[in-house]
PASEDO-959019 format. One record per residue (C-alpha): z, x, y; residue in one letter; residue number from 1. Coordinates in steps of 0.5 Angstrom, whole numbers, plus 2048, in hexadecimal, padded with zeros to 3 digits. Layout:
% PASEDO-959019
   zz   xx   yy  r    k
    Z    X    Y  A  NUM
...
END
This chain:
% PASEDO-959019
   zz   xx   yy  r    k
  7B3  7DC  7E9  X    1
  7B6  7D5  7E8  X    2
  7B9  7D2  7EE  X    3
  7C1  7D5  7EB  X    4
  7BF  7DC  7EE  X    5
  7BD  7DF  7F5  X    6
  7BC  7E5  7F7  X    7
  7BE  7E9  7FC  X    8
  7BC  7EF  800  X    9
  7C2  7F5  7FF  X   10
  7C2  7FB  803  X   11
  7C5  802  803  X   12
  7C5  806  809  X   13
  7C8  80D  80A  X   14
  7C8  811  810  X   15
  7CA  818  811  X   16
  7CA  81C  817  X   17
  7CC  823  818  X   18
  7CE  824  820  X   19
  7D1  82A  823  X   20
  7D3  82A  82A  X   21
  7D7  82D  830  X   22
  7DD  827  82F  X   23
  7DE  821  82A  X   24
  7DD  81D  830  X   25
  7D5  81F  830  X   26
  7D4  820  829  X   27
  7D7  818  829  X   28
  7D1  817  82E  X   29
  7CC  819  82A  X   30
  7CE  816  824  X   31
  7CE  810  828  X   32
  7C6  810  82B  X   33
  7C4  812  824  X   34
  7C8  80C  821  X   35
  7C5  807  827  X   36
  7BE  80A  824  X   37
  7BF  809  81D  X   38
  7C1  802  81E  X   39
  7BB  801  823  X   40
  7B7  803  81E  X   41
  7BA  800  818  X   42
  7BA  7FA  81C  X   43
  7B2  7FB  81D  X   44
  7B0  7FC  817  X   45
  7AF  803  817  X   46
  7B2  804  80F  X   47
  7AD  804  809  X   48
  7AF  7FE  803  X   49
  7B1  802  7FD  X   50
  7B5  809  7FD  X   51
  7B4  80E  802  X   52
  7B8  814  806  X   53
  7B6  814  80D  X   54
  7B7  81A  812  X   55
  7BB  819  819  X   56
  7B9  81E  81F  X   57
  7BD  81E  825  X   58
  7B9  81E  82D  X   59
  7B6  825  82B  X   60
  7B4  824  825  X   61
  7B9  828  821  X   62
  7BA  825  81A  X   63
  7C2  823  81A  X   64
  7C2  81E  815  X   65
  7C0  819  80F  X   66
  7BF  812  80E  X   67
  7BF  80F  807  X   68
  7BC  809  806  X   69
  7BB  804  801  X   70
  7BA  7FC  801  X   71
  7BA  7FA  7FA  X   72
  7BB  7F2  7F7  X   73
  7C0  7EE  7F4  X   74
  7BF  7E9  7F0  X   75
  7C6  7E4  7F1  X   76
  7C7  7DE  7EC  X   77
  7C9  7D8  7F0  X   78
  7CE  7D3  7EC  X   79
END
């Protein structure tokens, strides 16, 4: 690659969570601990290079969702 190129990391993340609750204002509570969470693992590493769908559970383990992650690189022409 010559010196009129650079590349750079480009990525896809989807979250989808399904939540049921007594009240909004809980249901918006979970939401929000499981978002925390997400971000403290995106923010570790945690997610694979390439393509992936990952499952999210909640405190119990209960399957409430999924992530959809995909790191992919552009190339960018520089003038």
């Amino acid at each position: 690659m010559n010196d009129n190129h650079d590349v750079v990391t480009a990525l896809r993340f989807d979250v989808e969570l399904s939540l049921t609750g007594p009240i909004p204002a809980l249901v918006n509570k979970k939401a929000a601990a499981l978002l925390r969470m997400i971000a403290d693992r995106l923010e570790d590493g945690d997610f694979e290079e390439g393509s992936e769908f990952v499952d999210v559970n909640d405190e119990n383990g209960k399957s409430v969702g999924e992530i959809y992650v995909d790191y992919g690189h552009l190339v960018t022409h520089s003038a």
